[in-house]
C-alpha positions in Angstrom: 0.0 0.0 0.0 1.4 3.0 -1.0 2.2 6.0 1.8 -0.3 8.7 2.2 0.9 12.5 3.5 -1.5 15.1 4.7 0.4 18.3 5.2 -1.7 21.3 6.9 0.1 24.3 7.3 -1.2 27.5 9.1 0.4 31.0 8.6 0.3 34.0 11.1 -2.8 35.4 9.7 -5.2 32.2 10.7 -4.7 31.2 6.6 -4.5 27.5 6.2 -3.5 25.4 3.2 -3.9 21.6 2.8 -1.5 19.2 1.1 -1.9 16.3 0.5 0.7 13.4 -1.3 0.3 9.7 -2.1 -3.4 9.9 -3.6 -4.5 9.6 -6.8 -7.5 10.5 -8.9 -10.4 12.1 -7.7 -10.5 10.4 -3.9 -7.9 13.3 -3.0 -10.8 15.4 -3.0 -13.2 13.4 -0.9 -10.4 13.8 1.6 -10.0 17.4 1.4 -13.5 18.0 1.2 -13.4 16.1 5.2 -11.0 18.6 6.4 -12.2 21.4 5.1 -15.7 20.8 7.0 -17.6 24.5 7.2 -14.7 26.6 5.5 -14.7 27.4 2.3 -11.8 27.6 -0.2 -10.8 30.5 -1.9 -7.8 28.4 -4.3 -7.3 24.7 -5.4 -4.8 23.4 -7.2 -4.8 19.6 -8.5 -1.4 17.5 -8.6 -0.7 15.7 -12.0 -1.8 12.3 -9.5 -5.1 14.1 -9.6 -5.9 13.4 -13.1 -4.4 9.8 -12.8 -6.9 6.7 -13.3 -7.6 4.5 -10.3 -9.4 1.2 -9.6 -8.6 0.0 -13.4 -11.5 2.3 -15.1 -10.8 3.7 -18.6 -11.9 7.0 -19.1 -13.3 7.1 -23.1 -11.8 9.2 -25.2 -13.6 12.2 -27.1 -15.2 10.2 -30.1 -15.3 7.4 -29.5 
């Protein structure tokens, strides 16, 4: 099983930024959606392991 990192950092100003490594595809969000609970977010920014398939699904390609 590979590692998973959750990284929260919290600057001087109450600002608070979530990283997280060793996820793929969309189940990195599910995750940050539980920490983020009531905030809201003002930026995301997906990691290339975002856009990576999991669970062996294909996605189809446009026209076919």
């Amino acid at each position: 099983m590979k590692e998973k990192i959750v990284v929260i950092e919290i600057d001087e100003q109450g600002n608070s930024s979530l990283d997280l490594a060793g996820f793929e595809g969309k189940g990195c969000a599910v995750v940050a959606k539980d920490f983020q609970g009531g905030d809201s977010v003002t930026n995301t920014r997906h990691k290339r392991e975002f856009y990576l398939q999991t669970g062996g699904k294909k996605l189809q390609q446009e026209g076919q």
